[in-house]
C-alpha positions in Angstrom: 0.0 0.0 0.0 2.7 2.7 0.8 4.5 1.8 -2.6 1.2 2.4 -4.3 0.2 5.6 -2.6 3.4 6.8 -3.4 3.1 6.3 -7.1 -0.1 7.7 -7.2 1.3 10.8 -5.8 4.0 10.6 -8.3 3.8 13.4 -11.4 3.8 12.5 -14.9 7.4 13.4 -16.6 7.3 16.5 -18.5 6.0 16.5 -22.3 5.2 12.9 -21.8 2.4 13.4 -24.1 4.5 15.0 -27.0 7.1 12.3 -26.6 4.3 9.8 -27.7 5.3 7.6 -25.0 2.9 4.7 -23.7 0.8 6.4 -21.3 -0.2 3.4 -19.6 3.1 2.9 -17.8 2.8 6.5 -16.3 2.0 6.7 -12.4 -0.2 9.9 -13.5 -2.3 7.9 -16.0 -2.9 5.3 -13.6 -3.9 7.3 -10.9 -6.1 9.4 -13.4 -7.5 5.7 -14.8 -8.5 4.5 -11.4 -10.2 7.9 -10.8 -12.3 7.6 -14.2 -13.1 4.0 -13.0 -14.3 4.8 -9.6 -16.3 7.5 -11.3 -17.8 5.4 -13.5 -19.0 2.9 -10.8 -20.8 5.8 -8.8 -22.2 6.9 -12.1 -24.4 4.1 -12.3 -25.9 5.0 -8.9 -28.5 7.3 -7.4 -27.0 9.7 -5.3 -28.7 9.4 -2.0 -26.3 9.9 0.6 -24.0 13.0 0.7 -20.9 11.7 1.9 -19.5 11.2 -1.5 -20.2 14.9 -3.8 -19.5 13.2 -7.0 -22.7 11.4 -6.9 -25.3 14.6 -6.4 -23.7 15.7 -9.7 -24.3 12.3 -11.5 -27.6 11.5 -10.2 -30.2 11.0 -13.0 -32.9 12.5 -12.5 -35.5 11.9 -15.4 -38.9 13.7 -13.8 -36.6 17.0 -12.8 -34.7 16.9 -16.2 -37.9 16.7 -17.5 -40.4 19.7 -15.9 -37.7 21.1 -13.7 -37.1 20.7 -10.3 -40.0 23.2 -9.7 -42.7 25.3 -10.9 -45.8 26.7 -11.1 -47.1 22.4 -11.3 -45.4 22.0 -8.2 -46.6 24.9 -6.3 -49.9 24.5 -7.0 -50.2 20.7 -6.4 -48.1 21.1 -3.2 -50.2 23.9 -1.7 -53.8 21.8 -2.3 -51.9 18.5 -1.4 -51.3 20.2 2.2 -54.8 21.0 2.7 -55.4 17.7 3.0 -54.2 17.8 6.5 -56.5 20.2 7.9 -59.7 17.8 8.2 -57.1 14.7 9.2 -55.8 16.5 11.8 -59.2 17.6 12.9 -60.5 14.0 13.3 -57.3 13.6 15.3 -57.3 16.4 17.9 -61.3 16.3 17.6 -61.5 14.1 20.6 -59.7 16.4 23.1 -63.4 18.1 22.9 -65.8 15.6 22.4 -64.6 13.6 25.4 -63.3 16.9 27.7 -63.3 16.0 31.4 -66.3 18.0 32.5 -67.8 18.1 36.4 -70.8 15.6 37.1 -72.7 14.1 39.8 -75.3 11.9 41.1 -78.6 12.8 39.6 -81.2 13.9 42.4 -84.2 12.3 43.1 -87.3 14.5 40.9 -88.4 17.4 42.3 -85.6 17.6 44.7 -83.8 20.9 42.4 -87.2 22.5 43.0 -85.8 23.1 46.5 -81.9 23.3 46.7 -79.3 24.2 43.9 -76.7 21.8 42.2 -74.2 22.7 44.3 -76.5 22.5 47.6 -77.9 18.8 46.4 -73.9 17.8 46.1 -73.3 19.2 50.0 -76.0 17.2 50.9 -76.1 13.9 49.3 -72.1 14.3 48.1 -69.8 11.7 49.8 -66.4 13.4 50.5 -62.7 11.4 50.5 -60.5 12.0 53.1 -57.7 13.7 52.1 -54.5 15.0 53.9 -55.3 18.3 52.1 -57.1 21.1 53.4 -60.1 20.5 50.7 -61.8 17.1 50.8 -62.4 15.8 47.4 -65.7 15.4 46.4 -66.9 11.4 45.5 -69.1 11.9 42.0 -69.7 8.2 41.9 -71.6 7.8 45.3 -73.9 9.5 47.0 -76.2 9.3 50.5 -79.2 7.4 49.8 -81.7 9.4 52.1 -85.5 10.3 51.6 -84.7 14.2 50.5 -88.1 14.9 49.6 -89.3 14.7 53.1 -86.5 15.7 55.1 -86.5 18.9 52.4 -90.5 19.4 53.1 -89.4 19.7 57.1 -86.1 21.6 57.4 -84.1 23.9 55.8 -81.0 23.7 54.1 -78.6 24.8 57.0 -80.6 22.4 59.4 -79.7 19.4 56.8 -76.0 20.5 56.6 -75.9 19.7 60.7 -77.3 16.9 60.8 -75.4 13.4 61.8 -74.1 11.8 58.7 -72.4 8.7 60.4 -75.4 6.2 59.9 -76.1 7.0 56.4 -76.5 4.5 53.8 -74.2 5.1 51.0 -74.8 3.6 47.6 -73.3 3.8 44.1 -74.8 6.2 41.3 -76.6 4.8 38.9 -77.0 8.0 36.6 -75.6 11.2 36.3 -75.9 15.3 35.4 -72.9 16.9 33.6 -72.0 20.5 33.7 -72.2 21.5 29.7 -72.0 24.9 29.8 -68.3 25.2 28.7 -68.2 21.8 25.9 -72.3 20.9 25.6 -73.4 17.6 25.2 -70.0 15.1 25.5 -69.3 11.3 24.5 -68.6 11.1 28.4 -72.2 13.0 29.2 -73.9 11.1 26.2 -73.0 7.5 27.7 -72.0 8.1 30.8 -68.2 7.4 30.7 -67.2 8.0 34.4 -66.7 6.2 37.4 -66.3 2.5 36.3 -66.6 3.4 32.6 -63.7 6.0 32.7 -61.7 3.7 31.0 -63.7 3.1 28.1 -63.0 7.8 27.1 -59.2 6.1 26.9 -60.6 3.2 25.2 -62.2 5.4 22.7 -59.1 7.5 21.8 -57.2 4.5 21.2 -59.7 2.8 19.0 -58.7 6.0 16.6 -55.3 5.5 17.5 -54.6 2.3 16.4 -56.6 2.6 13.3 -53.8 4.8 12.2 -51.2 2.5 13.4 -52.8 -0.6 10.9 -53.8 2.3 8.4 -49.6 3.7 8.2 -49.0 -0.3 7.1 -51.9 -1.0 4.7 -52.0 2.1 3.0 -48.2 1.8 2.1 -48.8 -1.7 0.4 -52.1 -0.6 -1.5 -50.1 2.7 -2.4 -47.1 1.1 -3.6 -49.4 -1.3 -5.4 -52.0 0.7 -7.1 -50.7 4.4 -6.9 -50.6 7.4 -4.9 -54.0 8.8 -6.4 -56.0 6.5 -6.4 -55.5 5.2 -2.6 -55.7 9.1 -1.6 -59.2 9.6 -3.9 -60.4 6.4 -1.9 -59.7 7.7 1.5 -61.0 10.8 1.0 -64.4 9.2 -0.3 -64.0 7.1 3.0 -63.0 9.8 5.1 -66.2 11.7 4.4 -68.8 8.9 4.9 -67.1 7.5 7.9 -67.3 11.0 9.4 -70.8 11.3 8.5 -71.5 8.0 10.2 -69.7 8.7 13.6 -71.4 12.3 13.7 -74.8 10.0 13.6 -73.8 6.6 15.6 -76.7 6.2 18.4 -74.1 3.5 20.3 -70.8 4.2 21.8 -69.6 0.0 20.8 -70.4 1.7 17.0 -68.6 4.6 17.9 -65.5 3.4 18.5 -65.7 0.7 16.0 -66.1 3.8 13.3 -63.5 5.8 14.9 -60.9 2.8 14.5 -61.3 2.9 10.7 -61.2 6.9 10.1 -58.2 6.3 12.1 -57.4 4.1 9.6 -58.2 6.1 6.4 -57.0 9.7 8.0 -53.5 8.5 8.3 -53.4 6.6 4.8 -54.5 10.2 3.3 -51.8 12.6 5.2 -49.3 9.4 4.3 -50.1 9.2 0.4 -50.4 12.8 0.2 -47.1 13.3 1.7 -45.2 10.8 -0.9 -47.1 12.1 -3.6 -46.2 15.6 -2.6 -42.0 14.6 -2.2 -42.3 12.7 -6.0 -43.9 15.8 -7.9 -40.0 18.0 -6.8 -36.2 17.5 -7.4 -33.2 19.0 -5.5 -33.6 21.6 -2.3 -37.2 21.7 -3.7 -37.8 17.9 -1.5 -36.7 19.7 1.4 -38.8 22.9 1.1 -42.1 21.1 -0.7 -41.7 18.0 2.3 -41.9 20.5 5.1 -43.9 22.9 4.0 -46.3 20.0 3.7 -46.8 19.7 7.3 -47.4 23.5 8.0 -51.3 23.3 8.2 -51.5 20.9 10.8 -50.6 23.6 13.4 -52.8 26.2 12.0 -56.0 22.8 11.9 -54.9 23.1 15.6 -55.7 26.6 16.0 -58.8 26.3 13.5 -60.9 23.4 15.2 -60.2 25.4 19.0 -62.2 28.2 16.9 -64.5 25.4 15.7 -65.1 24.5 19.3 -65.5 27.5 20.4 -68.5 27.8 18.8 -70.0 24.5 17.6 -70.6 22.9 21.3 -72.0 19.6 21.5 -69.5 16.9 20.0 -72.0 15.5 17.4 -72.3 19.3 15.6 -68.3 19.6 16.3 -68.6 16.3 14.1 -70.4 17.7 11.6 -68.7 20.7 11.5 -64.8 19.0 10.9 -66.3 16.6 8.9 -68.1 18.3 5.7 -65.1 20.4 4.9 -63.7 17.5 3.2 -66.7 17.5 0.7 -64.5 20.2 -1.5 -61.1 17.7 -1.6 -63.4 14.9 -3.7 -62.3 17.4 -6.5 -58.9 16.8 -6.4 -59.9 13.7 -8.4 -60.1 15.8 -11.9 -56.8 17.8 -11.0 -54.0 16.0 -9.2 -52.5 13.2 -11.7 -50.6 10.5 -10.6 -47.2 10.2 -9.4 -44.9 10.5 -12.5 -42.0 8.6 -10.3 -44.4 6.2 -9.3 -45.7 5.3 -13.0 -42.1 5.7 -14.2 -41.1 2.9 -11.6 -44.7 0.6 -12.7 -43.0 0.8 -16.2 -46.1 3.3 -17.3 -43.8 5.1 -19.7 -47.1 6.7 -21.5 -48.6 8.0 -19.1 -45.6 9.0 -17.5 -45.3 10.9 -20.3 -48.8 12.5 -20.1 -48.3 13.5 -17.1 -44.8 15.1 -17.7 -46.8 17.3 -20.6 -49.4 18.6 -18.8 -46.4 19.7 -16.2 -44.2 21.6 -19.0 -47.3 23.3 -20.2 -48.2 24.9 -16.6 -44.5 25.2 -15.7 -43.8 27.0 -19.1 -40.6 24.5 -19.8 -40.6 22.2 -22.8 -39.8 18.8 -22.5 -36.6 17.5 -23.9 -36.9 16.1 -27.8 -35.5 12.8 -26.6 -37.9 12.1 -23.9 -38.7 9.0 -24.8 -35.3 7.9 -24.6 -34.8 9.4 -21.3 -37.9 7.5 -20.0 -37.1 4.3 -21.5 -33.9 4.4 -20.0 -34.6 5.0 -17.0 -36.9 1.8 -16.5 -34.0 -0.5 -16.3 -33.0 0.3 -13.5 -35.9 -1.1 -11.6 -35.2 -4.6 -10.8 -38.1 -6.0 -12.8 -39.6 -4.9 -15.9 -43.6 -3.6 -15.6 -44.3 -3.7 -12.1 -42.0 -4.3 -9.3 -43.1 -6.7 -6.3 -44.2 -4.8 -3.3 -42.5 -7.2 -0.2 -42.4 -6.5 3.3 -39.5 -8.7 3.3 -37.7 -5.7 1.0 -37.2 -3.8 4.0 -34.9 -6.6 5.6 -33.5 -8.3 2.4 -30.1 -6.0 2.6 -27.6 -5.3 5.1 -28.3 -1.5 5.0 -31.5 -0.8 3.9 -32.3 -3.3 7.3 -30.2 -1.1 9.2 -32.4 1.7 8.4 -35.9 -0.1 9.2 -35.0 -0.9 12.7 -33.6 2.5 13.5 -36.2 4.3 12.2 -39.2 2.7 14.0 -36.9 3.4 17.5 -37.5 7.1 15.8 -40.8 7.2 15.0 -41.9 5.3 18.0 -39.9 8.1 20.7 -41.1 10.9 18.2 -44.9 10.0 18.3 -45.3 9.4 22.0 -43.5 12.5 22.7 -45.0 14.7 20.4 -48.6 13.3 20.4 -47.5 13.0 24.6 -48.2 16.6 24.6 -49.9 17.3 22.0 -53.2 15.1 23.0 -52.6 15.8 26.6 -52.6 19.7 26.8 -56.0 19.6 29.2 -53.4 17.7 31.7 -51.2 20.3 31.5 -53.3 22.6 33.3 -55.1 26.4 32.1 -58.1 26.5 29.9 -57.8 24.1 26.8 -58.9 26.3 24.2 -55.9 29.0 24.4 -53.7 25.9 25.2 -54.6 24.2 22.1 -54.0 28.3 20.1 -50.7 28.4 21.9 -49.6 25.0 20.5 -50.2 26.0 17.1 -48.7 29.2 17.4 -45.3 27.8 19.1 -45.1 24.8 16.4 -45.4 27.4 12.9 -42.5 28.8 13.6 -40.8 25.7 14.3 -41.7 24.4 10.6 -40.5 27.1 9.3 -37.1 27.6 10.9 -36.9 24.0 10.1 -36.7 24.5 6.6 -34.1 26.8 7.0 -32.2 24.4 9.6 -32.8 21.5 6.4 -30.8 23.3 3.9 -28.0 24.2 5.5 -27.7 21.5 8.1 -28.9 18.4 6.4 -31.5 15.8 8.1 -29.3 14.0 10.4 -28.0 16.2 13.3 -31.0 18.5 13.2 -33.2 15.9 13.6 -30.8 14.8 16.7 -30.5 18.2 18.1 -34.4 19.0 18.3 -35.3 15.6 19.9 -32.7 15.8 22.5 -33.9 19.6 23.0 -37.1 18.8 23.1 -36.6 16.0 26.0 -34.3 18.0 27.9 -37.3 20.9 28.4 -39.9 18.3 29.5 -37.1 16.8 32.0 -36.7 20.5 33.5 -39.9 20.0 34.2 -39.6 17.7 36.7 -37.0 18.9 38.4 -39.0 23.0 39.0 -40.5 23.1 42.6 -43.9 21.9 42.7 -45.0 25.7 44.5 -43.8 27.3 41.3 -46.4 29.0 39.3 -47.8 27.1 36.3 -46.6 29.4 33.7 -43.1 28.1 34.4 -43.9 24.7 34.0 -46.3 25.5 30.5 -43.4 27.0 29.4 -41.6 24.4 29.6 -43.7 22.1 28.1 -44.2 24.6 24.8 -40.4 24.9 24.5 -40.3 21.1 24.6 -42.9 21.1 21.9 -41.6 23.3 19.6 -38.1 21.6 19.4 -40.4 18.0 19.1 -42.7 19.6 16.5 -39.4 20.2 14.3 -38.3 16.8 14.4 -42.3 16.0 13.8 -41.9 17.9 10.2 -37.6 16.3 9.9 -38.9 12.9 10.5 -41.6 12.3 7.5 -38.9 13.9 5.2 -35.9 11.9 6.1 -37.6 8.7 6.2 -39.1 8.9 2.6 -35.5 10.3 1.3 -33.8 7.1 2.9 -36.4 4.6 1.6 -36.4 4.3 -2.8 -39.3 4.7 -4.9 -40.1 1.1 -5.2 -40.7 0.7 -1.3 -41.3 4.2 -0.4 -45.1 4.2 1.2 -44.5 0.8 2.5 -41.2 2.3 4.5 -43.2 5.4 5.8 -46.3 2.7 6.2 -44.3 -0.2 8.2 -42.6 3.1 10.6 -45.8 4.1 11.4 -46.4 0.3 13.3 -44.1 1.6 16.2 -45.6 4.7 15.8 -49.3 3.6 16.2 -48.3 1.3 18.9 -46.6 4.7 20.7 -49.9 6.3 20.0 -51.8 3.9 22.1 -50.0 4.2 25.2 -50.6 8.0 24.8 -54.1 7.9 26.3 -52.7 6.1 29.5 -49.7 8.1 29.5 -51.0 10.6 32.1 -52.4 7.8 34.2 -48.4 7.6 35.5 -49.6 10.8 37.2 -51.0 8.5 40.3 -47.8 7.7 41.3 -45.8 10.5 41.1 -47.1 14.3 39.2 -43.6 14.1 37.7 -43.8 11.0 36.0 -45.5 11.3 32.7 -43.0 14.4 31.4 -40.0 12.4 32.6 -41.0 9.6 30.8 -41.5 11.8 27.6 -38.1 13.3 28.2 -36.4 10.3 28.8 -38.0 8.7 25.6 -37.0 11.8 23.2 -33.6 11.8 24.6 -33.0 7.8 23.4 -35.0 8.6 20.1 -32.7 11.8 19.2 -29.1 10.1 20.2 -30.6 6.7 17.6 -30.7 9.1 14.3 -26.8 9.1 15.0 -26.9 5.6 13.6 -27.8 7.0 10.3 -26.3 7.9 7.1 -26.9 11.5 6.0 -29.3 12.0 2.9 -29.3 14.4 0.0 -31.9 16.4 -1.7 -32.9 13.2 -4.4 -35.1 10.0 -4.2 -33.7 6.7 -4.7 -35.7 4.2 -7.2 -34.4 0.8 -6.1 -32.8 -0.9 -3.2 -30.0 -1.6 -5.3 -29.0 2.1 -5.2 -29.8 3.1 -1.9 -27.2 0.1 -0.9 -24.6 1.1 -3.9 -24.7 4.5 -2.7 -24.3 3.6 0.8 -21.4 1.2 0.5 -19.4 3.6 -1.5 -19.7 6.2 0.4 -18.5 4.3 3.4 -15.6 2.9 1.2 -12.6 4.1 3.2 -10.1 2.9 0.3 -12.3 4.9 -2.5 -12.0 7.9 0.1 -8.1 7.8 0.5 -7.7 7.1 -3.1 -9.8 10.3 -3.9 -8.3 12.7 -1.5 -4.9 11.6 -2.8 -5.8 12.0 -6.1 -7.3 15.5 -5.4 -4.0 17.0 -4.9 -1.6 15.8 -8.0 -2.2 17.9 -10.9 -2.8 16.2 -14.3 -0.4 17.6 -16.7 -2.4 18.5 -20.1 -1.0 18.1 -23.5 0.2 21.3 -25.3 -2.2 22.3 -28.6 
């Protein structure tokens, strides 16, 4: 080796050229040969990962070539294809409403309120815990089971309050009143979800929940499989009726059955939507487009407190987050196919079609040899027509393995910490509608800077910073004196949030850039298992709270700390989409080549003598 680095340092003699002399002996010609050849080799790959320049420079881009990286196409389609987030996040959040904590008690006996107020009945008949606090918390599941009309009829009020309680009979509510006047009508004051049906609100949330966890993994083989519009165009039509159908449900088993498949179709709409968004750009344009993607789900955040605000009762708040969607079953006359996708199906027409209707709007010709650059392009899929969509792609190389496991570590610590506090903000403490504003207000800027932070700093360490961040803050919180006012502690918690919403907006990005074309929905799909199963264990996150206050933040911080110090494990990406497995592995082992890398830096410093004209 140190012979051979030394004759590749070596110059070429003087006027070797002129001399005519057989340029094949020269040190210079075989340094500048082994060069040409290592070139050649990266050539023939996509360049996905940045460590090595040369291949951002030879990637082959045929869509990008073709309209442009972006345009007026791509703006357009971008900005409608984010809109698609506003009624998905709606179904989402939409619960934190329709099953809000309200006060309730035992429902009096008739006629009983024609005497004594609420509040008196609950002095009378309430049964109070015994509490080392000053206050004694008031029991809403049991009450005093006396004969109030009568003793009402005989005394007053103040005589009943001093009267000996110690031989009353004390029985279990079987019905309840629910104060309304700040949500209306709830799924908890509907049927009755308190005492021993508390669970079933939790129960209920993660019925949704999962549905997006299944919906992440099905949606990516039926998208992979028959397209990115038509498995949107489907979910949208299901989306709607589903809605409808919960908004109209007269049994809470029903209920939860139908919030378990809009679970299901919300997340296989944001998910298609997404891909379909990152295949339609080339260059910094995946970067920008991908982010900006995400930006109305904090402003659906700030929309549905507005919504209610104003529409209380949770089957109008139903109605009211459902219908919008009525205007996206459009889309279905304007948003083609993905030309990527059809390009990797072997579609080379309507690729084509697509690529037309694109120029025209973007004002930029297609090349004369399209064709050829299509036709071209189709071999390097591994199969001609239609590639196999396998779960078993995700694990079939070394690499592209390593990058499944590490990613669902991610998605799961991302998901339970962001959803940790986003889902949770009536735990937090203050009044839930200006919680839910100040959330979306604290995570816009957040996307935005990230796009910013993307450009410059690539996917890898910002991604690792912000998570890291982000659990640091909600661990701060557990350490603040419990005395100290809850403005400190809310604080906190946004801070927290904004760094996690970053990574929220990072994460999507990075995962489709590190997963090719032919497995791209099924990657994001498969990462969004870990994710639904985090997504689960948010509704009984807060439950921690019984044995210590501090509990459920640590655990978030702890979590988001583990998550952000994983992404270390891997490789950096560029701004361009990989087509096969093949290339994402290519790219990956090259890059990490340290021979290549000392054979190149060597290189990079002996000048190649020309030949005098």
């Amino acid at each position: 080796m140190a012979n051979s680095a030394e004759n590749w340092s070596e110059e070429p003699e003087p006027n070797s050229f002129l001399l005519g002399e057989d340029r094949s002996t020269q040190p210079g010609f075989v340094r500048q040969n082994r060069r040409q050849s290592e070139e050649k080799i990266i050539s023939g790959n996509v360049g996905v990962f940045k460590d090595d320049q040369r291949t951002e420079k030879t990637y082959d881009d045929p869509v990008s070539m073709a309209i442009g990286e972006f345009g007026r196409w791509q703006a357009i389609l971008t900005l409608i294809l984010s809109l698609l987030n506003l009624p998905c996040t709606w179904h989402i959040f939409v619960l934190t409403f329709q099953g809000a904590d309200t006060d309730f008690w035992c429902t009096p006996p008739p006629g009983v309120l024609h005497h004594i107020s609420v509040d008196q009945w609950k002095n009378l008949s309430g049964v109070f815990s015994v509490s080392s606090t000053k206050t004694s918390p008031y029991d809403s599941c049991s009450y005093r089971d006396l004969n109030y009309e009568i003793l009402l009829e005989n005394n007053s009020y103040e005589e009943l309050l001093k009267r000996n309680t110690q031989n009353d009979k004390i029985k279990m509510c079987n019905s309840w009143q629910f104060n309304t006047s700040e949500f209306g009508d709830t799924i908890i004051s509907e049927w009755n979800l308190v005492c021993d049906r508390k669970e079933l609100k939790n129960f209920a949330e993660m019925m949704f929940l999962m549905g997006v966890a299944f919906g992440g993994f099905f949606s990516g083989l039926v998208s992979d499989r028959f397209g990115r519009k038509k498995t949107l165009m489907a979910s949208l039509i299901m989306q709607l009726t589903l809605g409808i159908l919960v908004a109209i449900c007269p049994w809470f088993e029903l209920y939860m059955v139908l919030r378990f498949i809009l679970g299901f179709v919300c997340v296989s709409i944001v998910f298609s939507g997404f891909v379909l968004c990152m295949e339609l750009v080339g260059g910094k344009w995946l970067t920008i487009a991908g982010v900006l993607y995400l930006l109305p789900v904090p402003m659906s955040y700030i929309i549905i407190s507005g919504i209610a605000y104003i529409c209380r009762g949770w089957r109008l708040l139903q109605w009211c987050v459902t219908l919008p969607a009525v205007f996206f079953l459009v889309l279905h006359w304007f948003i083609p196919e993905s030309p990527r996708w059809l390009l990797a199906m072997g579609k080379v027409e309507e690729t084509k079609e697509v690529l037309i209707k694109a120029s025209k709007i973007n004002n930029n010709p297609l090349p004369a040899n399209i064709d050829k650059i299509l036709n071209q392009s189709i071999s390097k899929f591994e199969i001609n027509g239609k590639p196999k969509v396998r779960v078993s792609d995700l694990f079939r190389t070394k690499n592209i393995r390593k990058i499944s496991l590490v990613l669902y570590i991610l998605w799961f610590s991302l998901y339970l910490v962001y959803y940790g506090l986003v889902l949770n903000l009536s735990n937090i403490g203050g009044n839930i509608y200006v919680n839910t504003i100040i959330s979306g207000l604290v995570e816009i800027p957040s996307i935005l800077i990230s796009v910013v932070i993307l450009l410059k700093m690539g996917r890898r360490l910002p991604l690792c910073i912000t998570m890291v961040a982000g659990g640091i803050a909600c661990l701060f919180t557990t350490i603040i004196p419990s005395d100290t006012e809850k403005w400190v502690s809310l604080s906190l918690v946004m801070a927290g949030k904004f760094s996690v919403s970053s990574a929220n907006v990072i994460m999507p990005l990075y995962t489709a850039e590190l997963f090719p074309t032919v497995i791209r929905n099924l990657g994001v799909g498969t990462s969004n298992i870990p994710a639904g199963i985090a997504l689960i264990m948010v509704p009984y996150l807060w439950d921690l709270s019984s044995f210590s206050s501090v509990l459920p933040l640590m655990v978030l911080g702890i979590v988001s700390v583990i998550g952000g110090l994983s992404v270390l494990m891997l490789p950096e990406t560029g701004n361009h989409l990989s087509d096969t497995l093949e290339e994402v592995e290519e790219c990956i082992s090259i890059s990490n080549n340290a021979q290549k890398k000392y054979i190149d830096t060597i290189s990079s410093n002996v000048p190649i003598t020309q030949p005098e004209k």
